[in-house]
One Martini backbone bead per residue (centre of mass of N, CA, C, O) as a GRO file, in nm:
protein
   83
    1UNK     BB    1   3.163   0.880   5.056
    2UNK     BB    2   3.061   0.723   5.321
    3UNK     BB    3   2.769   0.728   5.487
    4UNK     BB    4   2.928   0.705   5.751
    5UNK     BB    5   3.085   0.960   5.701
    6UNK     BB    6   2.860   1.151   5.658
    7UNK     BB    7   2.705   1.099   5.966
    8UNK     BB    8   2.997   1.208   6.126
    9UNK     BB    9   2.953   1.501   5.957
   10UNK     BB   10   2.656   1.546   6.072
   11UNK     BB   11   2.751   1.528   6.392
   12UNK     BB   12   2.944   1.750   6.420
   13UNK     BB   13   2.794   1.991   6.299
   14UNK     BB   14   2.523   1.954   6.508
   15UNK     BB   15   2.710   2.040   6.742
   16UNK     BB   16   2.799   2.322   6.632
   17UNK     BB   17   2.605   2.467   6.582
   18UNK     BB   18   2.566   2.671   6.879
   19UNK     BB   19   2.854   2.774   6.782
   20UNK     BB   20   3.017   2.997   6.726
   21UNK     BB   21   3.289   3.214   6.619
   22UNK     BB   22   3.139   3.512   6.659
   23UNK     BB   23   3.035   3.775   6.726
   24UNK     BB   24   2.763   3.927   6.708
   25UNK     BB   25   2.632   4.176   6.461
   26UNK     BB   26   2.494   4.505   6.454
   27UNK     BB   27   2.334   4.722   6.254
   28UNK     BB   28   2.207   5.020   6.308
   29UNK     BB   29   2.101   5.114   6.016
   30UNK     BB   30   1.801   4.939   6.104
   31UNK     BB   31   1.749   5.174   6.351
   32UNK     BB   32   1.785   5.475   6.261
   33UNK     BB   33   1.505   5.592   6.318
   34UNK     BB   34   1.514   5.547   6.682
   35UNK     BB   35   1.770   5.632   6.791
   36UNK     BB   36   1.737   5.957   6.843
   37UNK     BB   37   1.509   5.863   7.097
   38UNK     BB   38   1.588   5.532   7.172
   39UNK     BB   39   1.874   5.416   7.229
   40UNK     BB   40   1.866   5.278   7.499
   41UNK     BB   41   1.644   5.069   7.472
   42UNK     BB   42   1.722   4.963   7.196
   43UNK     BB   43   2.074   4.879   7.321
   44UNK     BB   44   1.926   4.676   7.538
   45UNK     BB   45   1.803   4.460   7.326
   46UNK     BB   46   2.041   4.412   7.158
   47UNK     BB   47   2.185   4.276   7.418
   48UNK     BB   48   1.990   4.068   7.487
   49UNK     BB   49   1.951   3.892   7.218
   50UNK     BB   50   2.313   3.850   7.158
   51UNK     BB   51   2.469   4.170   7.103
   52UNK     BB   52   2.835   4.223   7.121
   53UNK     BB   53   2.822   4.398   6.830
   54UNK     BB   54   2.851   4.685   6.606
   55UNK     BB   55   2.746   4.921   6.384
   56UNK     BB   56   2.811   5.257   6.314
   57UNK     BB   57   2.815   5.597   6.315
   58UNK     BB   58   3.052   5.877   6.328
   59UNK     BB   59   2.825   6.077   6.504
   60UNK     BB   60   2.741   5.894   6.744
   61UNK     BB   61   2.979   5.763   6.912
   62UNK     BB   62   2.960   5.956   7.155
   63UNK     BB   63   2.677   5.959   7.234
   64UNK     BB   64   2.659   5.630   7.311
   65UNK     BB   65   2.881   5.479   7.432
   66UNK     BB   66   2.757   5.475   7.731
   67UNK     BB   67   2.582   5.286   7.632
   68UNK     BB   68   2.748   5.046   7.523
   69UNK     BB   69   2.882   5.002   7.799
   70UNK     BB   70   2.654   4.935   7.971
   71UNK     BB   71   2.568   4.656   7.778
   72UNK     BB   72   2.847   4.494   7.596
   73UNK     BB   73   2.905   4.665   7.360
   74UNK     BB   74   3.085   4.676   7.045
   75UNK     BB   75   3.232   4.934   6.809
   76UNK     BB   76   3.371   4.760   6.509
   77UNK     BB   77   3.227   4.972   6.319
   78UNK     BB   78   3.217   5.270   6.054
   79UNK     BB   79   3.059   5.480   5.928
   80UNK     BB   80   3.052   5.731   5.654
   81UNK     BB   81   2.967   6.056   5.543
   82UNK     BB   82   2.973   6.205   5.265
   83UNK     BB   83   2.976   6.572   5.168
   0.00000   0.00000   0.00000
């Protein structure tokens, strides 16, 4: 590839960098330990900093989905723990 093409494509790049391709999503298992006294406050950050989907755990799906719901998050997967 001549420099000329080379230049073309990292500036085609560099106008991508800024747009995603898909919503951010967090995983909540790095919440683990807040999560149980502090969901509201939690998940009202996560969603100001710009994650539009989560990973949660299927016992709290219950708990949690109002406040999922008032913020625009969306529980897009779910650990289960076999016991």
């Amino acid at each position: 590839m001549s420099a000329a093409g080379l230049g073309l494509l990292a500036s085609k790049l560099a106008r991508g960098a800024g747009r995603l391709m898909h919503p951010l999503r967090a995983q909540l298992y790095t919440v683990r330990n807040i999560m149980p006294t502090a969901a509201e406050p939690t998940l009202k950050s996560i969603a100001e900093i710009g994650y539009r989907e989560v990973e949660t755990d299927h016992a709290s799906v219950p708990r949690i989905a109002p406040i999922l719901n008032n913020y625009g998050l969306k529980p897009v997967s779910c650990r289960y723990h076999s016991r």
